[in-house]
C-alpha positions in Angstrom: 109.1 73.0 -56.0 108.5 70.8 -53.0 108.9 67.0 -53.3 105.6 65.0 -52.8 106.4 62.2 -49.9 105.8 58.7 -51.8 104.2 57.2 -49.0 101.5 59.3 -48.9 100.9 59.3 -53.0 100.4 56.4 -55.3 100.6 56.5 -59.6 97.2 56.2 -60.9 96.1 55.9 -64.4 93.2 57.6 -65.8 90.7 57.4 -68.9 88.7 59.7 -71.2 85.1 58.6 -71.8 81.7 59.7 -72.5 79.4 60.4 -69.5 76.3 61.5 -71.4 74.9 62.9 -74.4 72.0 65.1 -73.6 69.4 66.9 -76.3 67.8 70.0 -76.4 65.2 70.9 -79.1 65.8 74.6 -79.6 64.7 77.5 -82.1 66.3 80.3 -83.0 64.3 83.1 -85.1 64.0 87.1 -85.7 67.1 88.7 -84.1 68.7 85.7 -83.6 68.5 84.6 -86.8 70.4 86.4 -90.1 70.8 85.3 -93.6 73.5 86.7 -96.1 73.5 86.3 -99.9 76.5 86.3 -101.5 77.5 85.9 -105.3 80.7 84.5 -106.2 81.0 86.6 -109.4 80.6 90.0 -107.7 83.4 92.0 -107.4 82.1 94.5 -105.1 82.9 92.8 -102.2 84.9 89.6 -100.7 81.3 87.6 -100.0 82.3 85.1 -102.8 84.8 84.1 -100.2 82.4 82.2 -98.7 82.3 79.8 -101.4 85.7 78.6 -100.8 85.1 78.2 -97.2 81.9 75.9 -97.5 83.9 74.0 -100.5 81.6 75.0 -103.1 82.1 76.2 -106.8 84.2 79.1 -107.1 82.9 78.6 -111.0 80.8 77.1 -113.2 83.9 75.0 -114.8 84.6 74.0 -111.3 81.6 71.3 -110.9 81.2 71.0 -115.2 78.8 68.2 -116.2 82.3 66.0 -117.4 83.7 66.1 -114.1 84.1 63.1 -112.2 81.7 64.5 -109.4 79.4 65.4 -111.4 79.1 62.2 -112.9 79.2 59.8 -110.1 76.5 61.9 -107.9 74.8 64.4 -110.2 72.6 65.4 -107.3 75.6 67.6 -106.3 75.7 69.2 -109.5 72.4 71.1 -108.0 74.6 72.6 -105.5 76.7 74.5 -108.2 75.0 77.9 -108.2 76.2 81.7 -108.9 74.1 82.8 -105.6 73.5 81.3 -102.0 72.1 82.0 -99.1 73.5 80.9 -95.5 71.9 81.5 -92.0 74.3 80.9 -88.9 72.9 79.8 -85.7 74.3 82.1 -82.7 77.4 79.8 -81.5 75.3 80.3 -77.8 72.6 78.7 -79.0 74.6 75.1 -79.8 77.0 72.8 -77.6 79.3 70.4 -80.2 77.1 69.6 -82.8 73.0 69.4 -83.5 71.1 66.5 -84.8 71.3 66.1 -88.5 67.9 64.5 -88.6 65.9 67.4 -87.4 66.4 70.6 -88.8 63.6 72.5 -89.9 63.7 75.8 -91.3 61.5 78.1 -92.5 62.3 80.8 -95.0 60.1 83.9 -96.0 59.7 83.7 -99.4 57.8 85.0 -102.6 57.6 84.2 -106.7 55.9 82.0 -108.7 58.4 79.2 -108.7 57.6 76.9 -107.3 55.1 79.3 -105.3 53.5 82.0 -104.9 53.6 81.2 -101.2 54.5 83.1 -98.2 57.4 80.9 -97.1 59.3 77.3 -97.7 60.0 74.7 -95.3 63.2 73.0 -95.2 64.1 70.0 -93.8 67.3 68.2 -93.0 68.5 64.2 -93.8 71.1 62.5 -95.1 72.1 60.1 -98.2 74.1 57.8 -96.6 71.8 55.7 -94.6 68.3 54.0 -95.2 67.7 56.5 -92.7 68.9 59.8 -91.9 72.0 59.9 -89.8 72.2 61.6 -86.2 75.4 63.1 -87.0 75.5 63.8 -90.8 77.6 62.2 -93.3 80.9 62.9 -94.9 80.6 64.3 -98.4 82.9 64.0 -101.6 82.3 67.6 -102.2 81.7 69.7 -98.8 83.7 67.8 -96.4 82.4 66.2 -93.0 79.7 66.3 -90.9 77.2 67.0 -93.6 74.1 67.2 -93.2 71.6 68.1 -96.8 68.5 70.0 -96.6 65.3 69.2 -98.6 61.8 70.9 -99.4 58.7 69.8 -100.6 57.5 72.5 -102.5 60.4 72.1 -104.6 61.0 68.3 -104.7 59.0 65.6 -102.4 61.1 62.1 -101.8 62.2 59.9 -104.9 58.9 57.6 -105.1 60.4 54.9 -107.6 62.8 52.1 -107.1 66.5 51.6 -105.8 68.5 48.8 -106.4 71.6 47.1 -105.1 74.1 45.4 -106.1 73.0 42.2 -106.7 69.8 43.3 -108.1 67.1 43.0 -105.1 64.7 46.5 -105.7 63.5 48.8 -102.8 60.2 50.4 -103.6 60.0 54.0 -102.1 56.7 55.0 -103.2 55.8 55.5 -99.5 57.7 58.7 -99.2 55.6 61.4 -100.0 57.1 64.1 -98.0 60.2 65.1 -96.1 58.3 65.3 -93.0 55.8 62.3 -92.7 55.9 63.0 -88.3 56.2 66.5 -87.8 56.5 65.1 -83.7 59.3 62.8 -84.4 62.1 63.9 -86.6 63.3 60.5 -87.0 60.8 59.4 -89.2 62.1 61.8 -91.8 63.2 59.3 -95.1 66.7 59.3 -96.2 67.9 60.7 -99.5 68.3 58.8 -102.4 70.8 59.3 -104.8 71.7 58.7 -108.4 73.7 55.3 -107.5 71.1 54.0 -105.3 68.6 54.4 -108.5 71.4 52.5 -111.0 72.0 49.8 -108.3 75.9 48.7 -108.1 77.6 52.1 -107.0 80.2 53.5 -109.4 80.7 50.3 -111.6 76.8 51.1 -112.5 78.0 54.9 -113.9 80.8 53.3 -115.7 78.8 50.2 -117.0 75.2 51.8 -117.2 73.8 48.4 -119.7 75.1 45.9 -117.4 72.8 46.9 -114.0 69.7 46.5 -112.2 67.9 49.6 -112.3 65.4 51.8 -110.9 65.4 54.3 -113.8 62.1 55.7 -115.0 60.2 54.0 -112.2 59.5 57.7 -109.9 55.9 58.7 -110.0 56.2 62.5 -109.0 54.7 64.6 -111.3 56.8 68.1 -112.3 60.2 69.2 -113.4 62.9 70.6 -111.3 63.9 74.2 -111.1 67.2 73.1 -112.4 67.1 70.5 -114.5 70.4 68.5 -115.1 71.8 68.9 -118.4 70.9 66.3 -120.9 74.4 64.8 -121.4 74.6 63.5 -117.8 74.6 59.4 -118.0 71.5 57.8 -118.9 68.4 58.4 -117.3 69.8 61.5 -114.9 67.6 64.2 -116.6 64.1 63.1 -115.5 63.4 62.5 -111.8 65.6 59.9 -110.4 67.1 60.9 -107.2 66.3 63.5 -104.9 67.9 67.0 -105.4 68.7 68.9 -102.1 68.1 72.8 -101.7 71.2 73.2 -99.8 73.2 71.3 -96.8 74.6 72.3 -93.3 77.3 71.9 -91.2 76.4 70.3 -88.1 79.8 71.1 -86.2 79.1 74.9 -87.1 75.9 75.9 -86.8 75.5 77.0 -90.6 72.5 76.7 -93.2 73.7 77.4 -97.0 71.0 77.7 -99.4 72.0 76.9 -102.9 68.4 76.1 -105.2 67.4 79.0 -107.4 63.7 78.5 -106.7 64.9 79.6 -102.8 67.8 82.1 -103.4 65.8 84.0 -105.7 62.4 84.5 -104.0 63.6 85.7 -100.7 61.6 88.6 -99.7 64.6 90.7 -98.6 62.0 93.5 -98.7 61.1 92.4 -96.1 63.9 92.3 -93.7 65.8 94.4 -91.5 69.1 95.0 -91.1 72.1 93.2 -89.1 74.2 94.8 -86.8 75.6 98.2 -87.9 72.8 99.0 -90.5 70.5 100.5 -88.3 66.4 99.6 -87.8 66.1 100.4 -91.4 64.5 98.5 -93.8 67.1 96.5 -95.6 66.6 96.7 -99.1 70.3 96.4 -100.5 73.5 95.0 -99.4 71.7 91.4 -98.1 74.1 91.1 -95.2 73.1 90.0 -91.6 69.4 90.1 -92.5 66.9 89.1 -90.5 63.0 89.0 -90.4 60.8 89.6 -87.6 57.0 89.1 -87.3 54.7 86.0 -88.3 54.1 84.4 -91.3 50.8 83.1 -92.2 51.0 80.3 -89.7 51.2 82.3 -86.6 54.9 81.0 -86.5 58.1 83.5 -86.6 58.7 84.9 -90.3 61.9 83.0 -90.6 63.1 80.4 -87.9 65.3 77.4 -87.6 64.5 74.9 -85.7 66.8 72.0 -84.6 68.2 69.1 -82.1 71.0 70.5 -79.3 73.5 67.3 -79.0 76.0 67.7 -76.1 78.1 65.4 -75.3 79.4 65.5 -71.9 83.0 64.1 -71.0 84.7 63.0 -67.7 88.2 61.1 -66.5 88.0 58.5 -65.3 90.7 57.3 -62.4 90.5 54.4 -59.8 92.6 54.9 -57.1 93.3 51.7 -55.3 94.7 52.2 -51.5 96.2 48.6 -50.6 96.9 46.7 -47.4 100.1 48.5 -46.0 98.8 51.6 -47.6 97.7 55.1 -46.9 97.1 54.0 -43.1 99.1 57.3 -41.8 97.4 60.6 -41.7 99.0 63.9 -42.1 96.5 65.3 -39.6 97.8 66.9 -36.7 95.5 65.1 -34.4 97.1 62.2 -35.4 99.8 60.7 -33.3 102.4 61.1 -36.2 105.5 60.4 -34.2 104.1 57.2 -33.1 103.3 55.9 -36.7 106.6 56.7 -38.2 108.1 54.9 -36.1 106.6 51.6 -36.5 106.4 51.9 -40.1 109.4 49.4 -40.4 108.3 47.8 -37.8 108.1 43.9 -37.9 105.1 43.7 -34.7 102.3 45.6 -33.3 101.7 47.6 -36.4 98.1 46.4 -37.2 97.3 47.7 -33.5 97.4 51.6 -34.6 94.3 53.6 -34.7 93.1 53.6 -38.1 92.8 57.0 -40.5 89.9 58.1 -41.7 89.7 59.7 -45.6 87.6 62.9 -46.2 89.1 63.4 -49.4 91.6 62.3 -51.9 93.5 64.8 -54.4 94.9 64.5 -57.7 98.4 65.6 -59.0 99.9 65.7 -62.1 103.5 64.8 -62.8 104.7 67.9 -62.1 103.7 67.6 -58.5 100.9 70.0 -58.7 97.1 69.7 -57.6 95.2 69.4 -60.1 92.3 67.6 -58.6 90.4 67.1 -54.9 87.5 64.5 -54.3 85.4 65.5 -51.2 83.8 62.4 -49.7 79.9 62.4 -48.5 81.3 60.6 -45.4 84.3 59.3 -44.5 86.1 56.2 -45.2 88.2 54.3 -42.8 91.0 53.1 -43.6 94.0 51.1 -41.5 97.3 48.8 -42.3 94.9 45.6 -43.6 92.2 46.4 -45.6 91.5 47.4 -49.1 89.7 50.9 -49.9 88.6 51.7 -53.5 87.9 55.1 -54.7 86.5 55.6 -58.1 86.7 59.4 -59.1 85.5 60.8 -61.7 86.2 64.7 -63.1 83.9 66.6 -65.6 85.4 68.3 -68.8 
């Protein structure tokens, strides 16, 4: 490999940052959009595989009302079903991650609980905020970038009180709906959980007499579809926090389903096929299903619809050319043999003909190109001055 000259290269240091984060509102629906059921006690396939990989139950015993989970954020316990329901969106269709503030999905649907109606609405925000977080939350159960999904035909917003932990209440009576903008997402209200009700965080589940409380203070009328069994900690069985319907991961693109009152009404009738079954209708298996046609708003049967976030990246690398620097050219009109020559020279050096730069390249320490810069114009540059090129390169 061939040995770069030093006078004609320089070290340079360069830096990773963020140029720009750009979002896209997208929607993904019929073809593009398939739902799988899966049932972690069947046998008669590997689908209750899937439970491992979104770090869900395996088994009832594996969430059990005692457990420490359980205990600290019952709302979880909600998520501990024998059946789900997850909708991927096409990896095409997403850069690194989406906003977890605005999914909205829809979900053709049937029953009487909490129906009958021809569909639910989902919608996406987070417990970890007083408002819902752009790019989820990190959860004690399913991992990272978490986002939990939310419907008000099962449950609207907690409407009673939360506390912290040196008593002062929040009223939340305002939040009657999981969508209160449907033209700006970020209006959606966070999720309130058990420990936001008892006020204190953990020392409250341990120490229920000894807290300031919102308990008993929600105003929705109803009963959940899965009601929490009645030897949680004090006050969990009636409504005081806010049960999701299922979560997604907003670094992957997937929807899991988990309530009952969802899972079990889905009109798989209804659907057809994924790839490999055919145009058939699909009326057994509930693999790669998807729906096509309108529902009774005029909108697609089943869609998702959701925030693009991509983030783009560049390096960053200022490459200073100093006085007594880069002033010889490799070009051959250049009058080479007369700049060599002077280059230990103690007069008439400042006299040459200066160079002019068109570009500027990049190697890496194994002397290979990695890099050019094309200037818009030249830039001169002789034995005296000071040139300054700030380059950056696009991942």
């Amino acid at each position: 490999m061939s040995t770069i000259d030093p006078r004609f290269t320089k070290l340079v240091s360069s830096s990773l940052t963020v140029q720009a984060e750009t979002l896209d509102n997208k929607i993904v629906s019929n073809e593009e959009l398939f739902f799988t059921e899966c049932d972690r006690n069947s046998v008669a396939d590997n689908k209750g595989n899937y439970f491992v990989s979104f770090n869900l139950p395996t088994s009832d015993d594996d969430l059990s009302t005692s457990s420490t989970i359980a205990k600290y954020f019952p709302e979880l316990y909600q998520l501990n079903n024998e059946k789900i329901v997850f909708c991927s969106i096409p990896p095409t269709e997403y850069s690194e991650f989406i906003d977890g503030r605005s999914i909205t999905l829809f979900v053709p649907t049937s029953g009487t609980a909490p129906g009958p109606f021809d569909g639910v609405k989902i919608y996406s925000s987070t417990y970890s905020s007083d408002k819902p977080l752009k790019y989820g939350e990190t959860n004690q159960l399913l991992g990272d970038n978490i986002c939990f999904l939310f419907c008000d035909d099962i449950n609207i917003p907690y409407t009673g009180f939360t506390a912290n932990e040196i008593g002062v209440r929040t009223n939340m009576s305002a939040n009657t709906t999981w969508e209160p903008d449907p033209t700006d997402y970020t209006k959606r209200p966070s999720a309130v959980s058990y420990r936001e009700v008892l006020g204190g965080g953990i020392s409250s589940v341990l120490n229920p007499n000894n807290r300031p409380n919102g308990l008993n203070t929600d105003t929705r009328s109803g009963s959940y579809s899965i009601t929490p069994p009645t030897n949680f900690p004090d006050g969990v069985a009636g409504y005081n926090y806010d049960v999701p319907v299922g979560f997604c991961y907003l670094d992957m693109g997937i929807c899991v389903l988990t309530h009952t009152a969802i899972t079990q009404n889905i009109v798989w009738t209804e659907g057809t096929g994924g790839p490999g079954s055919g145009d058939l209708n699909y009326t057994s298996g509930r693999t790669n299903v998807y729906f096509s046609g309108l529902n009774i708003d005029d909108d697609p049967a089943a869609y998702l619809e959701y925030t693009d976030i991509n983030t783009s990246f560049k390096i960053s690398a200022v490459c200073l050319a100093m006085p007594t620097e880069f002033w010889i050219s490799n070009n051959s009109t250049w009058d080479r043999t007369s700049a060599l020559n002077n280059i230990n020279s103690q007069t008439g050096i400042i006299t040459l003909d200066p160079v002019y730069v068109t570009e500027v390249g990049l190697y890496n320490r194994m002397n290979e190109l990695i890099a050019v810069a094309k200037l818009s114009e030249y830039v001169e540059k002789n034995y005296i001055n000071l040139v300054t090129f700030n380059i950056d390169i696009d991942m």
